[in-house]
Structure formats: structure tokens, C-alpha cells
NUDODREN-389765 format. One record per residue (C-alpha): residue number from 1; x, y, z. Coordinates in Angstrom, 3 decimals, always signed. Layout:
<atoms>
+-----+----------+----------+----------+
!  nr !        X !        Y !        Z !
+-----+----------+----------+----------+
! NUM !        X !        Y !        Z !
...
+-----+----------+----------+----------+
</atoms>
This chain:
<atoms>
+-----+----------+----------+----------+
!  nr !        X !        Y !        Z !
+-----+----------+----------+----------+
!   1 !   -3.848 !   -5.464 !  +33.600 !
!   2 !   -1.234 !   -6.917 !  +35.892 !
!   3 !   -2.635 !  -10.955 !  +34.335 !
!   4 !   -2.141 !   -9.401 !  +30.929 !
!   5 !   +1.293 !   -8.083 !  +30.851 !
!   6 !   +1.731 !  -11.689 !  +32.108 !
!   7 !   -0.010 !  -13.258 !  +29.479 !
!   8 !   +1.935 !  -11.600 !  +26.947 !
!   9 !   +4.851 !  -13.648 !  +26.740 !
!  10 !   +3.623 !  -16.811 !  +27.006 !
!  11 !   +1.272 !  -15.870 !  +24.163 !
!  12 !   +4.315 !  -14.983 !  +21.795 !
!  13 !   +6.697 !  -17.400 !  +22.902 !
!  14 !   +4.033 !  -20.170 !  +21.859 !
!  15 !   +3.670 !  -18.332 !  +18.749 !
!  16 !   +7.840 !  -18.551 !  +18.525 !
!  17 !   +7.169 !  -22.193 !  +18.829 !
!  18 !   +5.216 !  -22.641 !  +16.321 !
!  19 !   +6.875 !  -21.298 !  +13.302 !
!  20 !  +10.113 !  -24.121 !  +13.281 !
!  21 !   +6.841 !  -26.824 !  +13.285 !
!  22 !   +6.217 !  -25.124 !   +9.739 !
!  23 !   +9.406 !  -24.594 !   +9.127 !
!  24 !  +10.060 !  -28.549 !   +9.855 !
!  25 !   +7.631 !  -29.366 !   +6.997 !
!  26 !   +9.633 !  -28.202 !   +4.548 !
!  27 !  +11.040 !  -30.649 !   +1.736 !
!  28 !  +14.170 !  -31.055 !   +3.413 !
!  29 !  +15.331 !  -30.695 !   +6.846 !
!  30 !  +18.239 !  -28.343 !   +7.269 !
!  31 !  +21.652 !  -29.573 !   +7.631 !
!  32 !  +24.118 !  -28.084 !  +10.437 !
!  33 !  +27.261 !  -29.984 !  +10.091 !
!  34 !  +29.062 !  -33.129 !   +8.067 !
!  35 !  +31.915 !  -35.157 !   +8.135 !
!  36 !  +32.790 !  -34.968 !   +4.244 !
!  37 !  +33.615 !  -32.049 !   +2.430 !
!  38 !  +33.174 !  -32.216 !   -1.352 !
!  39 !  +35.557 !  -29.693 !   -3.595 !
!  40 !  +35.771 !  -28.969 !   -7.490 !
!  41 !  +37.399 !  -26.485 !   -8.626 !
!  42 !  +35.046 !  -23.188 !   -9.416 !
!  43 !  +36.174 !  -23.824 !  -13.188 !
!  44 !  +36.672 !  -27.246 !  -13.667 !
!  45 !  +36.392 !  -27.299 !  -17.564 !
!  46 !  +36.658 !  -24.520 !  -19.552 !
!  47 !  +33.320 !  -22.372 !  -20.043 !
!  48 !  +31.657 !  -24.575 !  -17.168 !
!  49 !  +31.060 !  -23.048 !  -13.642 !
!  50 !  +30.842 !  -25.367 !  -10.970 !
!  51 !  +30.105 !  -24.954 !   -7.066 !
!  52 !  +29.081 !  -27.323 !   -4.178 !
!  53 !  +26.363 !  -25.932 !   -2.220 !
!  54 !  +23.582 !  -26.714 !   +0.567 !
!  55 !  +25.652 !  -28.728 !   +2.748 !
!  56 !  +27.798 !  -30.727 !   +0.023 !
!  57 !  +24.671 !  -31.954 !   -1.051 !
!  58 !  +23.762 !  -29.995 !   -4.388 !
!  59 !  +25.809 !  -29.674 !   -7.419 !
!  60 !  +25.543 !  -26.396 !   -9.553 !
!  61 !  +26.780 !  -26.328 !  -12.771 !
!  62 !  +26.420 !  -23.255 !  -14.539 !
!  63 !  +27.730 !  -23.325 !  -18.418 !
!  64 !  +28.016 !  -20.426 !  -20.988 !
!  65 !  +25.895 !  -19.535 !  -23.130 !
!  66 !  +28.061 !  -20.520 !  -25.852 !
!  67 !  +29.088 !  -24.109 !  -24.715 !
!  68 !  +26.853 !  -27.184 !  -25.155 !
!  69 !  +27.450 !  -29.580 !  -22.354 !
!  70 !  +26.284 !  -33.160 !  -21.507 !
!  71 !  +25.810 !  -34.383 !  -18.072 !
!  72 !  +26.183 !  -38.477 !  -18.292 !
!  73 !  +24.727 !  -40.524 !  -15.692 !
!  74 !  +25.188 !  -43.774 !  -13.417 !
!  75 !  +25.371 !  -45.894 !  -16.819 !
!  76 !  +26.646 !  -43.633 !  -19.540 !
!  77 !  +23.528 !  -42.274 !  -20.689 !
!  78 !  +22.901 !  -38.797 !  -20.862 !
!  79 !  +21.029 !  -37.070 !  -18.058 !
!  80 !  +20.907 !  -33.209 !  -18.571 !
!  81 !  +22.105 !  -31.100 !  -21.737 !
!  82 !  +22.832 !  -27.132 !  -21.552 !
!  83 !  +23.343 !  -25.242 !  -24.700 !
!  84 !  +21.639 !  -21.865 !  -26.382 !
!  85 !  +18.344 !  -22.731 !  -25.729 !
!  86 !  +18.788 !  -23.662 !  -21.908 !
!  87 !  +19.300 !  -27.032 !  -19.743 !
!  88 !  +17.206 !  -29.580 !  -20.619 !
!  89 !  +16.358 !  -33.051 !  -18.885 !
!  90 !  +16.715 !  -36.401 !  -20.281 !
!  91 !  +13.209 !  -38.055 !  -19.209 !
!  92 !  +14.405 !  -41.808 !  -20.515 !
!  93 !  +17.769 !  -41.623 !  -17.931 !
!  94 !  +17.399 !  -43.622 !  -15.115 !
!  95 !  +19.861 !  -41.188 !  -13.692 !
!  96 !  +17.617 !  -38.256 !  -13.509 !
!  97 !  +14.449 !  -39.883 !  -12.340 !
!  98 !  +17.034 !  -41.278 !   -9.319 !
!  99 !  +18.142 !  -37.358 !   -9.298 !
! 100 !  +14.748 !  -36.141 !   -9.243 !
! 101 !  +15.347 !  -33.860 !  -12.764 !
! 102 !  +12.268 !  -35.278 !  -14.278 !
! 103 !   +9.465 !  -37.612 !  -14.202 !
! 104 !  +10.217 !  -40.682 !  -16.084 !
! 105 !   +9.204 !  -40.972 !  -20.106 !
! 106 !   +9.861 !  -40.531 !  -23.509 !
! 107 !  +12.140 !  -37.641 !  -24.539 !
! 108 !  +13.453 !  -34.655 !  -22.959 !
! 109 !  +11.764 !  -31.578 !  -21.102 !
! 110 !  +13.272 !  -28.196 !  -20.884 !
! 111 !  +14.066 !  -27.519 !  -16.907 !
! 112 !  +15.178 !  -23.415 !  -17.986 !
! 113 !  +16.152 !  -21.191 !  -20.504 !
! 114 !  +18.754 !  -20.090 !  -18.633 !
! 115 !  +22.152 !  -21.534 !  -18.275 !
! 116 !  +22.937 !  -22.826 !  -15.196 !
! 117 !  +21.584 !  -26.022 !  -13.387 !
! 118 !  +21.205 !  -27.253 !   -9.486 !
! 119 !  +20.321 !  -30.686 !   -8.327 !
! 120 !  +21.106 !  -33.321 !   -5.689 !
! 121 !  +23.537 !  -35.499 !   -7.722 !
! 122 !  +24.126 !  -38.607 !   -5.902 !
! 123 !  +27.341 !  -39.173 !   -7.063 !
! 124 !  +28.172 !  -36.159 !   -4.451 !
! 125 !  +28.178 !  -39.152 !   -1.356 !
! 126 !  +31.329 !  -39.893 !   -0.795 !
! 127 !  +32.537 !  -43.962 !   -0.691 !
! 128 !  +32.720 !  -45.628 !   +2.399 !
! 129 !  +35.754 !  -46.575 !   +4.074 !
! 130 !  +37.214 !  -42.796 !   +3.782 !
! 131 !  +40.230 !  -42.724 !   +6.372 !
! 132 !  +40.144 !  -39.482 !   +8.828 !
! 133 !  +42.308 !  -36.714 !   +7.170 !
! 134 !  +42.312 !  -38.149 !   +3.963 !
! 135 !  +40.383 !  -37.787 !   +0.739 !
! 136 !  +39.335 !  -39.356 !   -2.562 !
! 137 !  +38.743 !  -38.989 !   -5.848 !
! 138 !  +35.326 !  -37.824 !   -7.237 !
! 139 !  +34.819 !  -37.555 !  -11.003 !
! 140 !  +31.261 !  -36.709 !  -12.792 !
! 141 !  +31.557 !  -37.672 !  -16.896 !
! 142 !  +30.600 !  -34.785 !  -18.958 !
! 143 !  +30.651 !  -33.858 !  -22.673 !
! 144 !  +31.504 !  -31.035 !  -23.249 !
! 145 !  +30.712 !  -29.410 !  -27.183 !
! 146 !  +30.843 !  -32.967 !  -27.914 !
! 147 !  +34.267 !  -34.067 !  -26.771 !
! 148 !  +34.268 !  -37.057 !  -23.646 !
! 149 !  +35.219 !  -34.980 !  -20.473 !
! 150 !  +35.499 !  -35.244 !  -16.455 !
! 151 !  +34.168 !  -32.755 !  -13.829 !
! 152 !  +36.961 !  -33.757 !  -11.386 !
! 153 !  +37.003 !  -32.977 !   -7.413 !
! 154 !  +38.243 !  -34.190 !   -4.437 !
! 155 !  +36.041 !  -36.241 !   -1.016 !
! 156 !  +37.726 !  -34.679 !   +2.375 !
! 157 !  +36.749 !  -37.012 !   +5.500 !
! 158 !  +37.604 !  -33.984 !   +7.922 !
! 159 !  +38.712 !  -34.952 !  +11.577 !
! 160 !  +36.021 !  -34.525 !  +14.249 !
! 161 !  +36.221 !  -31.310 !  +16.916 !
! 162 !  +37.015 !  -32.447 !  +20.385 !
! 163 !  +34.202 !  -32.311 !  +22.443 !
! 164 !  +35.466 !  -31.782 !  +25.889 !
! 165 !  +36.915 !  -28.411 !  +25.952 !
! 166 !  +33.359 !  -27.455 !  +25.460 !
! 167 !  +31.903 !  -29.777 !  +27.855 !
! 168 !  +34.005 !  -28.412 !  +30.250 !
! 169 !  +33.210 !  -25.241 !  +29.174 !
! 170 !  +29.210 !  -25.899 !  +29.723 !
! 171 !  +30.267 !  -27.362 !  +33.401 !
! 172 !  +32.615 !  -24.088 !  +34.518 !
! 173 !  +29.198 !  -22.115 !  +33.339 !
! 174 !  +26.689 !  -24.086 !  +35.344 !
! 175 !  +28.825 !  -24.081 !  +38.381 !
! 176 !  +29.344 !  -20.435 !  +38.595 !
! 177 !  +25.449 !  -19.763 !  +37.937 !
! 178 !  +24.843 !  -22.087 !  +40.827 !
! 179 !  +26.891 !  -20.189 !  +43.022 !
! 180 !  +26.000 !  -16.792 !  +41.986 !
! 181 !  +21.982 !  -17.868 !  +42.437 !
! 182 !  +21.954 !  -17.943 !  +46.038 !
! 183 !  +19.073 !  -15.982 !  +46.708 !
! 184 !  +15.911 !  -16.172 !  +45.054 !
! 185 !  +16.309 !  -12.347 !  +43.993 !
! 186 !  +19.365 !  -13.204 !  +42.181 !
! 187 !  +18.180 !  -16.248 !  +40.390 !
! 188 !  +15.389 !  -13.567 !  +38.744 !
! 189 !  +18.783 !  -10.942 !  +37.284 !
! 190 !  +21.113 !  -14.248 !  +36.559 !
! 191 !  +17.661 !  -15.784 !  +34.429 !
! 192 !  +17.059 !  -12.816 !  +32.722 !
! 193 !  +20.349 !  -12.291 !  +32.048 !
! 194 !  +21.464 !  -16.120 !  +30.962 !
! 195 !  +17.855 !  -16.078 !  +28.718 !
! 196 !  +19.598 !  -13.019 !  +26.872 !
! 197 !  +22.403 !  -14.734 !  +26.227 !
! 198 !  +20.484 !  -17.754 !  +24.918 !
! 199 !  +18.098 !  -15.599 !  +22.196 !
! 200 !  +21.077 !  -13.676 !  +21.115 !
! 201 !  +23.127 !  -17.691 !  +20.298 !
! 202 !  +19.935 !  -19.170 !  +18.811 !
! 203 !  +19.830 !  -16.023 !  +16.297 !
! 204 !  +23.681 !  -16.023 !  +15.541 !
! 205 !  +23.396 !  -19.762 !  +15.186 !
! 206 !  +20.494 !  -19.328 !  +12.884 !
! 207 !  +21.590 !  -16.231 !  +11.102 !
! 208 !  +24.761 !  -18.127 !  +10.462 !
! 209 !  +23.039 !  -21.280 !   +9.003 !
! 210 !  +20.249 !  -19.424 !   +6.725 !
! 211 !  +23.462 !  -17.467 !   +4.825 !
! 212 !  +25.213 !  -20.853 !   +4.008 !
! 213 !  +22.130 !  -22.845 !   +3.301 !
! 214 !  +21.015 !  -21.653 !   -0.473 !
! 215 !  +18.737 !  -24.536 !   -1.280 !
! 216 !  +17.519 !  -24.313 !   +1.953 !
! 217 !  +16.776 !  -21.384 !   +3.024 !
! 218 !  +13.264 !  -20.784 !   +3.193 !
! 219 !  +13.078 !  -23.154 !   +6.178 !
! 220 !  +16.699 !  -21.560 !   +7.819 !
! 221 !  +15.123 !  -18.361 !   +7.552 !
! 222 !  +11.906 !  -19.428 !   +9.274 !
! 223 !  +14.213 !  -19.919 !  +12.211 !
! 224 !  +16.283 !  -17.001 !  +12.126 !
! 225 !  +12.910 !  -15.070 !  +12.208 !
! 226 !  +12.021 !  -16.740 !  +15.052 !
! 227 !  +15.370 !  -16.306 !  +17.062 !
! 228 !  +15.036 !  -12.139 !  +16.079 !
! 229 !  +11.186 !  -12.133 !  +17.841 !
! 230 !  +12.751 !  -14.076 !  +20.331 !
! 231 !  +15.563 !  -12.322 !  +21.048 !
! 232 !  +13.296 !   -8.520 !  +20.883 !
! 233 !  +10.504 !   -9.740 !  +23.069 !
! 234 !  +12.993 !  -10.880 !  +25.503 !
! 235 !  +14.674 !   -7.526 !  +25.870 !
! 236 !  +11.217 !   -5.911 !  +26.423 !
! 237 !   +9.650 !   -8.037 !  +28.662 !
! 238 !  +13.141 !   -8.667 !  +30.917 !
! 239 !  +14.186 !   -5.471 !  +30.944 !
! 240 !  +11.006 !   -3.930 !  +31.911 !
! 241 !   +8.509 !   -6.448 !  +33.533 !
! 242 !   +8.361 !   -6.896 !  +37.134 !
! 243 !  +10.236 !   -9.535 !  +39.041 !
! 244 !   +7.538 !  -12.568 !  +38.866 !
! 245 !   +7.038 !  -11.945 !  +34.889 !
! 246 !  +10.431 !  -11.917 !  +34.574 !
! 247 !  +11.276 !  -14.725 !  +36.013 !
! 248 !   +9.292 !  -17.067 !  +33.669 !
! 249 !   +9.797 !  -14.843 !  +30.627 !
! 250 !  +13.322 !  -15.695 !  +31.410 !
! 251 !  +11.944 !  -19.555 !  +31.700 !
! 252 !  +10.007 !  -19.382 !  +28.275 !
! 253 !  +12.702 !  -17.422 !  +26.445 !
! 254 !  +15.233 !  -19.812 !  +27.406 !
! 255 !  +13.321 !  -23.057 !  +27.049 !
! 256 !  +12.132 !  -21.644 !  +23.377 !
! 257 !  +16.058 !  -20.833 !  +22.494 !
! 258 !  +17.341 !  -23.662 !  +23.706 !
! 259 !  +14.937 !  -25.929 !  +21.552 !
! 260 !  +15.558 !  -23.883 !  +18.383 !
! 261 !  +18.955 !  -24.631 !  +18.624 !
! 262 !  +19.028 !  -28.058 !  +19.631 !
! 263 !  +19.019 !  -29.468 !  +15.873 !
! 264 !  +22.378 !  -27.605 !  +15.439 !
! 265 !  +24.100 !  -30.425 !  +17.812 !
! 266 !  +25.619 !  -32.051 !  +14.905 !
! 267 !  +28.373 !  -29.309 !  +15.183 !
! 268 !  +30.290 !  -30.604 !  +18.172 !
! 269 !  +31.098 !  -33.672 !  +16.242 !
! 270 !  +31.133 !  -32.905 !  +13.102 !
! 271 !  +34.074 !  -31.585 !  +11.476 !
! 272 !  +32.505 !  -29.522 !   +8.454 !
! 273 !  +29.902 !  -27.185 !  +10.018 !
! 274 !  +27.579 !  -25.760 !   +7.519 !
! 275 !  +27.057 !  -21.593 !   +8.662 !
! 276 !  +28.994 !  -18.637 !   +7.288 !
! 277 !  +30.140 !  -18.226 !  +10.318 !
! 278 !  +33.745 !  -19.767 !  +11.450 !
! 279 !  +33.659 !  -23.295 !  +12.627 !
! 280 !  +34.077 !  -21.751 !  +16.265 !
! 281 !  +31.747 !  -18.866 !  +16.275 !
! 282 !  +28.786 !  -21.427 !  +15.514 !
! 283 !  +29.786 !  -24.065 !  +17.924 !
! 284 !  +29.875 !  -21.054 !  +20.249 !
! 285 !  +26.440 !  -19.386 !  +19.572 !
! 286 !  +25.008 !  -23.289 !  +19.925 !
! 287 !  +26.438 !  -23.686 !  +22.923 !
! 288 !  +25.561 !  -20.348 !  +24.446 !
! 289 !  +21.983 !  -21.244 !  +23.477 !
! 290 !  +21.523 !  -24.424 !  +24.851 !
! 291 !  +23.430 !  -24.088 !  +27.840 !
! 292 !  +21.891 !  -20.306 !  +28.562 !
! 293 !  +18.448 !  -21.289 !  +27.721 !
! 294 !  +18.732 !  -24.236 !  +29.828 !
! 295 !  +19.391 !  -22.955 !  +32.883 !
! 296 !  +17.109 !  -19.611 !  +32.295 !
! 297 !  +14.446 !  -22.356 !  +32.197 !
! 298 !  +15.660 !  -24.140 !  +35.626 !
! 299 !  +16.467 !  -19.956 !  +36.759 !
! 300 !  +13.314 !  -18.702 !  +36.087 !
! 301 !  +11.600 !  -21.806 !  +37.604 !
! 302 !  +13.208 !  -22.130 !  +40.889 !
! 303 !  +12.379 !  -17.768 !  +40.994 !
! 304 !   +8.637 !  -17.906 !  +40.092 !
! 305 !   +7.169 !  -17.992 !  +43.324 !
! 306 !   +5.978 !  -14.815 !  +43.631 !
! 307 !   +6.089 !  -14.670 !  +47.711 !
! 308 !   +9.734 !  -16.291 !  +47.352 !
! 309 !  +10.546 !  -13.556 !  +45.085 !
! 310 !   +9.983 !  -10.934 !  +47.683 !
! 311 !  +12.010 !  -12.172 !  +50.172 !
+-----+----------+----------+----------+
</atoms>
């Protein structure tokens, strides 16, 4: 009985592991943080809806149903119409083959009845040679119930955080574990404790990033669902295992948190960090998970021995 209710974490906290290797499979890897920030106005022409979404990656345009609008492409041509009878794709535009709207031919292919359109424009990049602090201009031609128009918007190239208040922030932390873990019974509460900490950052971190992430969710949320069975077998198994299976709980939890958080990096030097939670908060939850998982892993290690434990 005793080997089971050993067993049992491992057991889930390889299952844990598994689920981002799906998750990475996706179509898309998720995105964390940038260094551009795209704006357009929410109405930039009248009866047209527009919003930036997934990372400044995706432009949605949703029209009413009474206004017939023309998306033009890279060379004038017209890529996607919307009118009464939905948003259709212009098969012969080089534009929307590039764009991935439809498969190259003759004619054009209703994508919806519905009114309102989402796709990875890649006009959305943003021209090199963008100064820190400053912006430019980005414009997407349009016609709009047959008149020439401009979707009109702005490029931000938004400063980078400074890194070192949290690398000394990560430092102050380590040192004060490594004073606190003197004995080997304390290294088993300061592990548990630290490998808390860690489940609870990779599900804020993840939580955050699934709620911002529209296009991509399906993969965010894979994560998030990890960090929650994370986060609940941790509190069982550390708050009510023995000393020696808490210990490398502690070392699996934190190993497993710590890894589902590492892609989320980006955020300490990026400017524009993609989560619906404040710049801070995420940089924050990251941190506590990598740095708490961490050294719950090196905790939980160093207090395994079950005859060191004892003493």
C-alpha cells in the first residue's frame, strides 16, 4: 500500500506531462509576449467592426449585414467580399492563397453566411526599422459599398521590461530558501511549500494566457487544464502524504510546473505580453513558477533519502 500511495504521483504527474506534448501539436504554437502592438480603431469605417486579436496576429473584421465590403490585397485585387449573403473568398487572389482564405482557382467560395471574418493578414507585421517608443502607420485598402476606402491603424514598437529587478528578485528567493533548508526535515516543508507556489503560477500564467488567446485557445486551454490537475494533486499528496512521498511529489510537481511555464519566457523581454492579466501579474505568476518549481525539484531531491529524512 505504502509503494502505491507512492506511485500515485509519479503516475499523474507523467500524465500532466503529457497533455502540453498534444497540446504542442496544435496548428500554431501559442504566443506569450511581442514587441509590436497593432491598433485600429474598434470602428474604423462606418458599419465595419474591426479588432486585433491572438497576439496581434489575426485581423477580425466583422461588417453589417447591410454593408457590402471589399477586402483588396497585396496588388489591388480583391481578396474577400462581405455582403447579405455572407463573406466570401476570392480563389484567383494571390493574396488569399498567401493568407490561407482559400485554395487557389477559378472564382470565389463562400467562407460563412455570417458576417464577420478572421484571418492572419500579413499586412499585420509591422516594417522593420521601427524605433523603440515609436509607431507607424498601417493601412489595409477596403471598398466599402463600392466607394475606395482605408482600414487605418497604428504599429507600436513598445520598450522592453527591465529584466533585473526580477533577476534580483529570483536571487533574494533562492538565497533565503538556502538558508531556511538547513536540515533535511525542513527542505521536505520549504519543497512542499515552494512546489505550491509553483502549480498555483503555472495555472495563473496559463489561465491568464488561454483568456487572451481566442484563436488559440484550444491548445492554451490544454495547459491551463494541466496547471489545475497539477495544482489539486499537489495539495493532496503534500498536504497529506508522508515525509519521503512528499518530498519528491514536491520534486515532480515542481519540475512539471516549472516546464509548463517555461514557454512563457518571452515575457521578461517583451514589452506587449499577451494574458488578460496585467503585464506584472503574468511576469509574476512565470516567475513564481519557474523559480518555485525549480528549487522544489532541487528541495525535494536533496530530502528524498528516506533515512536522511528521519534524522
Amino acid at each position: 500500500m505504502q509503494r502505491v500511495r507512492r506511485t500515485i504521483p509519479a503516475v499523474v504527474a507523467i500524465a500532466v506531462l503529457a497533455v502540453p506534448g498534444t497540446a504542442a501539436a496544435h496548428a500554431r504554437g501559442r504566443t506569450a509576449a511581442l514587441d509590436y502592438r497593432v491598433r485600429i480603431p474598434a470602428e474604423p469605417l462606418e458599419g465595419v467592426h474591426a479588432e486585433v486579436i491572438d497576439g496581434d496576429r489575426q485581423l477580425r473584421l466583422r461588417v453589417d449585414t447591410h454593408v457590402r465590403l471589399v477586402v483588396r490585397g497585396l496588388v489591388g485585387e480583391p481578396v474577400a467580399r462581405s455582403g447579405p449573403d455572407g463573406v466570401w473568398a476570392n480563389r484567383a487572389s494571390p493574396t488569399a492563397a498567401s493568407d490561407k482564405l482559400a485554395k487557389a482557382g477559378p472564382g470565389w467560395v463562400r467562407l460563412t453566411r455570417g458576417h464577420s471574418l478572421t484571418w492572419h493578414d500579413h499586412r499585420l507585421a509591422p516594417p522593420p526599422g521601427i524605433p523603440v517608443g515609436s509607431t507607424a502607420p498601417f493601412a489595409l485598402p477596403v471598398r466599402l459599398g463600392g466607394r475606395a476606402a482605408t482600414i487605418r491603424g497604428t504599429f507600436e514598437h513598445v520598450p522592453r521590461p527591465p529584466l533585473w529587478p526580477w533577476l534580483i528578485g529570483a536571487a533574494i528567493a533562492i538565497a533565503a530558501l538556502a538558508v531556511a533548508a538547513r536540515t533535511r526535515r525542513r527542505r521536505v516543508a520549504l519543497a512542499a511549500v515552494a512546489a505550491m507556489v509553483a502549480a498555483l503560477g503555472a495555472l495563473a500564467q496559463s489561465t491568464g494566457i488561454a483568456t487572451a488567446d481566442p484563436i488559440g485557445q484550444t491548445g492554451a486551454w490544454f495547459q491551463t487544464a494541466s496547471a489545475a490537475l497539477l495544482a489539486l494533486v499537489a495539495a493532496i499528496v503534500l498536504l497529506r502524504a508522508g515525509a519521503v512521498t512528499r518530498a519528491w511529489a514536491a520534486t515532480i510537481a515542481g519540475a512539471v510546473a516549472a516546464a509548463l511555464s517555461l514557454g512563457s519566457l518571452g515575457v521578461f523581454w517583451h514589452g506587449v505580453v499577451i494574458s488578460s492579466l496585467s503585464p506584472g501579474l503574468a511576469r509574476l505568476a512565470t516567475a513564481a513558477a519557474i523559480v518555485g518549481g525549480s528549487a522544489a525539484a532541487v528541495l525535494g531531491v536533496l530530502a528524498g533519502d528516506p533515512k536522511a529524512v528521519r534524522r
